[in-house]
C-alpha positions in Angstrom: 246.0 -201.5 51.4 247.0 -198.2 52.1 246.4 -195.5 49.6 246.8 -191.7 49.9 246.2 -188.9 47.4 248.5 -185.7 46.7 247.8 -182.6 48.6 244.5 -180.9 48.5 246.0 -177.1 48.4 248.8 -178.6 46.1 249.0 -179.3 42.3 251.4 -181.2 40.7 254.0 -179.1 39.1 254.1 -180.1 35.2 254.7 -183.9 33.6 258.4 -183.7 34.6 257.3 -183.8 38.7 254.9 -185.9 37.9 257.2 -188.3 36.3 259.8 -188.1 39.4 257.1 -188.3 42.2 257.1 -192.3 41.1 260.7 -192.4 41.9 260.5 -189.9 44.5 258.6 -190.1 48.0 255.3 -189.1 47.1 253.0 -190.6 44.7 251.3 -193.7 45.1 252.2 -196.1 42.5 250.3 -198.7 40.9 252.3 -202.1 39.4 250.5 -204.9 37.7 247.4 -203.7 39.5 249.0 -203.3 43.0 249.2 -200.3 45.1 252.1 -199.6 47.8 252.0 -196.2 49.4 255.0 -193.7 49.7 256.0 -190.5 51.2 254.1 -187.5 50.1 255.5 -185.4 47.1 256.4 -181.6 47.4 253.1 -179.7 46.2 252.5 -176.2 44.6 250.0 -173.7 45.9 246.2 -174.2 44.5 246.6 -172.3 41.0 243.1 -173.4 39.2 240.9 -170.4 40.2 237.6 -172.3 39.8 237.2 -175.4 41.6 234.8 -177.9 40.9 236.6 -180.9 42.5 239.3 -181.1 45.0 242.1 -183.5 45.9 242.2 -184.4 49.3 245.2 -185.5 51.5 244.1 -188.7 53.0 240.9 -190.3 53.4 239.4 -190.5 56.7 237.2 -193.8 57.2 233.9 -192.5 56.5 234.9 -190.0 53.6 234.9 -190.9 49.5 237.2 -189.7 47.0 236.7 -190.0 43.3 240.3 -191.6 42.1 242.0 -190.3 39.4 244.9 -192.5 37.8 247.4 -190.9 35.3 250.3 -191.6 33.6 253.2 -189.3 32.5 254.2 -191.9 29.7 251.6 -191.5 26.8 252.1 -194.6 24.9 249.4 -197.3 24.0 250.5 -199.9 26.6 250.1 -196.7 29.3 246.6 -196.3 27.9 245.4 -199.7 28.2 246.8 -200.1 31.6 245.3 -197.1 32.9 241.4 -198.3 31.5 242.0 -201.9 32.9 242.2 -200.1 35.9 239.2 -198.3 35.9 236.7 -200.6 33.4 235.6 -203.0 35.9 231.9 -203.8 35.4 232.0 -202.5 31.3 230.2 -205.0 29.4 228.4 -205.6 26.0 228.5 -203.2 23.2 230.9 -200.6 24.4 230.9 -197.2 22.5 234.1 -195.1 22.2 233.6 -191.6 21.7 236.8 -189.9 19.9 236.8 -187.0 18.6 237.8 -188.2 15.6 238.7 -184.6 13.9 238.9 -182.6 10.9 240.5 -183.8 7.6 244.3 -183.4 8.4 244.4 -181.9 12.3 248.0 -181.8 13.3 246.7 -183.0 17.4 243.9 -185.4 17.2 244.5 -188.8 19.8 247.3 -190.9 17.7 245.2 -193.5 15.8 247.7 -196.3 17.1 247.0 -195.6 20.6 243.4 -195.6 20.2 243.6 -198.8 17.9 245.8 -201.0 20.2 243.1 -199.8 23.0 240.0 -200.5 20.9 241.6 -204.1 20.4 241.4 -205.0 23.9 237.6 -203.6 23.7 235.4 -206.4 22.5 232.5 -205.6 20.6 233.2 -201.7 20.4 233.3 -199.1 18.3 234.1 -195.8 17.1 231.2 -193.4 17.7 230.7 -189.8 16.7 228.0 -187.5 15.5 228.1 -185.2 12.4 228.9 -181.4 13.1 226.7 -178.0 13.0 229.1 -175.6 11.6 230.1 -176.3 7.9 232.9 -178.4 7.7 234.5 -181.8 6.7 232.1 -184.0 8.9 228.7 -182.0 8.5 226.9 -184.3 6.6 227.6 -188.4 7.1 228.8 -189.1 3.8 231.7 -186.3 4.0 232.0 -187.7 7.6 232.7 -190.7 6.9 234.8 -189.4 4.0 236.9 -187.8 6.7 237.1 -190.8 8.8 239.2 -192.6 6.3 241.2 -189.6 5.3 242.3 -189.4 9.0 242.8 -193.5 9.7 239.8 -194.6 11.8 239.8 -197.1 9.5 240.8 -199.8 12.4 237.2 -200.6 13.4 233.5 -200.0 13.0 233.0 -195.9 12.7 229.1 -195.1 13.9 227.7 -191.7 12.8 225.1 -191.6 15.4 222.7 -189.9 13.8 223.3 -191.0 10.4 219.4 -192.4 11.1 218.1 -190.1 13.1 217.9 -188.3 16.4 216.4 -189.5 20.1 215.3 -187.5 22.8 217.5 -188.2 26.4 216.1 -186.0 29.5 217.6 -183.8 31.3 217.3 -184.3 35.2 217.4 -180.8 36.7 219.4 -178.6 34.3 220.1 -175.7 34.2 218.4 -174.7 31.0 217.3 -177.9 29.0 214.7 -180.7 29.9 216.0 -182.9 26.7 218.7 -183.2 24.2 218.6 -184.8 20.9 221.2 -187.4 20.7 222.3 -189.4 17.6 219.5 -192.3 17.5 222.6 -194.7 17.6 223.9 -194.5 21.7 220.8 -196.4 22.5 222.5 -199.1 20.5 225.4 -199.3 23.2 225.5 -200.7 26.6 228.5 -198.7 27.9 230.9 -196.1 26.4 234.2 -194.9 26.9 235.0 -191.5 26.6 238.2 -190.8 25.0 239.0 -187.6 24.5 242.0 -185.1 23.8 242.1 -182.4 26.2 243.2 -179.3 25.0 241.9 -176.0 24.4 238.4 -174.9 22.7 237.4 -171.7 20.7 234.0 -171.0 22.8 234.8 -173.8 25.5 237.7 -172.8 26.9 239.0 -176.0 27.0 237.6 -179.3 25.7 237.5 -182.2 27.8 235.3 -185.1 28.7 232.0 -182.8 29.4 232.6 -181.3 26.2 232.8 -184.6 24.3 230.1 -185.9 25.2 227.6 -182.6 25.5 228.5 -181.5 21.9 230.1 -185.3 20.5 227.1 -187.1 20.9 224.2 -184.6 20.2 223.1 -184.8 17.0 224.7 -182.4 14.4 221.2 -180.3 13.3 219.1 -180.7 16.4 221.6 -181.5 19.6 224.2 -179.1 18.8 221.6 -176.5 18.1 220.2 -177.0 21.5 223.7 -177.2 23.1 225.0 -174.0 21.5 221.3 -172.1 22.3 220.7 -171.3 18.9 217.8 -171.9 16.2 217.5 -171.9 13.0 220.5 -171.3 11.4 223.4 -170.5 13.1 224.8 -166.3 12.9 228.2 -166.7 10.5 230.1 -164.8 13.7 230.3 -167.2 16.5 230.5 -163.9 18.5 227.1 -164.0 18.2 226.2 -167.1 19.5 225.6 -167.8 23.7 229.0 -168.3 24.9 230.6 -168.2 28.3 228.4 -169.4 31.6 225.7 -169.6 29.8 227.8 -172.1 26.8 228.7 -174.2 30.0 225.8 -174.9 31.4 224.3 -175.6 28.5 227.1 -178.4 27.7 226.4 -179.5 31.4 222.9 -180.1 30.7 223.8 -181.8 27.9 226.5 -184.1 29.5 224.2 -184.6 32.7 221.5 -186.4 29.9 224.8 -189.2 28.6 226.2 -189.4 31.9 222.6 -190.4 33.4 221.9 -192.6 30.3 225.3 -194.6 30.6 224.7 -194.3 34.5 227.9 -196.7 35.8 228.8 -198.0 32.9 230.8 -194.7 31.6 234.5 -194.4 32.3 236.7 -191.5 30.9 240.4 -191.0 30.0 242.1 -187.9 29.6 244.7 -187.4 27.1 246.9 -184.1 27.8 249.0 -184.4 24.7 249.0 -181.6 21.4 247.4 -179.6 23.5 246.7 -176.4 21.1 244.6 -173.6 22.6 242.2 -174.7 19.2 239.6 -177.8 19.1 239.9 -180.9 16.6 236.9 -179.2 14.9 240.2 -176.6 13.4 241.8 -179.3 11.7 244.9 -178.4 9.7 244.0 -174.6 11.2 244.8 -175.4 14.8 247.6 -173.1 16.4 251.1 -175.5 17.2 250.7 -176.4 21.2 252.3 -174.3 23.1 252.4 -176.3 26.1 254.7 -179.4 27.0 252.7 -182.6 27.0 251.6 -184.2 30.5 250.4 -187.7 30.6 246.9 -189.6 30.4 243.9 -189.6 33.0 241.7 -191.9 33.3 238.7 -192.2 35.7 235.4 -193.1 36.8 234.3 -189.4 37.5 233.4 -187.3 35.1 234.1 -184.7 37.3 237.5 -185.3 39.0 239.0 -186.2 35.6 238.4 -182.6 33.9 238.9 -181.0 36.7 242.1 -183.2 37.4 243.5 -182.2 33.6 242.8 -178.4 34.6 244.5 -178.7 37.9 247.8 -180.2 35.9 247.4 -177.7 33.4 247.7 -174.6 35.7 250.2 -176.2 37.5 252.5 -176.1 34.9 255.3 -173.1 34.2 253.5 -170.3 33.1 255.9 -169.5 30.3 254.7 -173.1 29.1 250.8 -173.0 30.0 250.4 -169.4 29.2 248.2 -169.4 26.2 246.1 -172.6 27.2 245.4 -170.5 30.7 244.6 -167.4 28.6 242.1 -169.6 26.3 240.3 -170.8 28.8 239.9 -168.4 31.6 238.7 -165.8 28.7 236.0 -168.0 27.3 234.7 -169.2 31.4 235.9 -172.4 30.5 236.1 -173.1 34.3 232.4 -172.6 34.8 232.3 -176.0 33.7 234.0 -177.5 36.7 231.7 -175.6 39.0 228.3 -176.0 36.5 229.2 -180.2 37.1 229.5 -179.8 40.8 226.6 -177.7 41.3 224.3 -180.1 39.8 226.2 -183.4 41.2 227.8 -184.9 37.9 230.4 -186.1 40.4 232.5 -186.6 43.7 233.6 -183.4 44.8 236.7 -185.1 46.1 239.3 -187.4 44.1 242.5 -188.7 44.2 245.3 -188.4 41.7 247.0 -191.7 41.9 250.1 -191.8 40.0 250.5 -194.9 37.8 254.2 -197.3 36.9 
């Protein structure tokens, strides 16, 4: 079966493109978990000035790509096709990390997406960890206090560290040999990462990496670690390590899940509400300013951030203005290269459009 990916030096100009390329020469379309190949789309010059990943125009026989699926159309049947397509070999007690938000955010994941996905999920859950800063989730009780307040009502909710904390190395980071991870992912077999992409206050943007590095450490020990603070935390986040260093440290912190899950991780991407503020803003986040795109999904930590990015920047930059502006201030890209440099995926992928 032939399959061929967009244009290296190209990105994909906006959801609208996107949406055509599947009725246009172009994209390679997948149907009831078939693949025909077409003519190749019309492309737009590289735009993301980091690169951690990179498409690639055709294979040649010896070479590997990490694929990338998405989907213009975000509804729940779009979701659940795109994981079928990339949860092959997810088994046992499966661990979806959402980031399930402060009381009220306008642009947290829609809960009926993520419930008519959890349904097809056997034996899964909801898992998140409590926070660092002082907010609506920084102890378990008001956590789970917010959890019903925002309708993850649908299905087992696990505070991770409701009961503790556990130790997960690092392998070769750049600046931490462990994190401390709610005591609860060693309950889990596999996990899927769900997350909203959109933008992030010290992050830049928040995507996969960040919902694991900060999602799962715990909220008083992890997140210390991840943010390089002690004690507790200076009032003015000005204050705290931000910028490369921020993003290597949520590297490290990703690298120690990633390794722990090993193969049985897969991620999706939702580019929908996405404000230049995280979840963590709640009713606070800014109104999106950006059109929304369409849902990755992937077995590449990786290709799937750096995939969102690459759509981002592609779009018009009357639309993408302020996302671009949040993250290229804040170094959000140095997470892209920070995952590369220290092999937390292909530096190759696909972006496989999906009918």
């Amino acid at each position: 079966m032939n399959k061929s990916g967009i244009s290296r030096r190209g990105l994909l100009k906006g959801a609208a493109l996107a949406a055509a390329a599947m009725a246009t020469p172009g994209a390679i379309s997948i149907l009831a978990g078939e693949a025909r190949a077409e003519e190749s789309i019309s492309t737009s010059p590289q735009k993301t000035p980091v690169i951690g990943s990179q498409k690639v125009v055709k294979k040649a026989a010896n070479e590997s790509a990490a694929r990338v699926y998405f989907s213009p159309v975000i509804d729940a049947a779009s979701l659940i096709k795109l994981y079928n397509l990339v949860n092959e070999g997810i088994y046992g007690k499966v661990a979806i990390k959402v980031h399930t938000g402060e009381k009220n955010g306008p642009n947290i994941i829609p809960r009926d997406l993520v419930k008519a996905l959890q349904a097809e999920i056997p034996n899964s859950a909801i898992v998140e960890t409590n926070t660092l800063y002082h907010g609506d989730r920084d102890t378990t009780a008001k956590h789970r206090e917010t959890l019903q307040v925002n309708g993850w009502t649908f299905c087992p909710g696990d505070i991770m560290d409701e009961h503790g904390d556990v130790n997960l190395p690092v392998a070769d980071g750049f600046h931490l040999k462990e994190v401390a991870m709610g005591k609860g992912i060693t309950d889990y077999d596999s996990m899927l990462v769900l997350t909203h992409f959109k933008g992030h206050a010290m992050g830049g943007f928040g995507g996969s990496m960040k919902n694991i590095a900060i999602g799962c450490a715990s909220g008083q020990v992890g997140k210390r670690q991840v943010h390089g603070v002690a004690g507790e935390p200076p009032a003015d986040w000005g204050q705290w390590p931000a910028k490369e260093k921020l993003m290597e440290l949520m590297a490290d912190s990703a690298k120690a899940v990633a390794d722990h899950f090993g193969k049985l991780t897969r991620y999706i991407n939702v580019l929908r509400n996405m404000s230049v503020d995280c979840d963590c803003a709640g009713a606070r986040a800014k109104k999106p300013a950006i059109k929304d795109i369409g849902i990755l999904a992937s077995t590449d930590l990786l290709a799937i951030d750096q995939a969102a990015c690459d759509l981002v920047f592609g779009q018009d930059p009357a639309d993408n203005h302020d996302l671009v502006e949040r993250i290229e201030s804040r170094h959000g890209l140095r997470q892209l290269s920070a995952m590369a440099e220290k092999k937390m995926g292909n530096p190759k992928y696909e972006l496989i459009v999906v009918k």
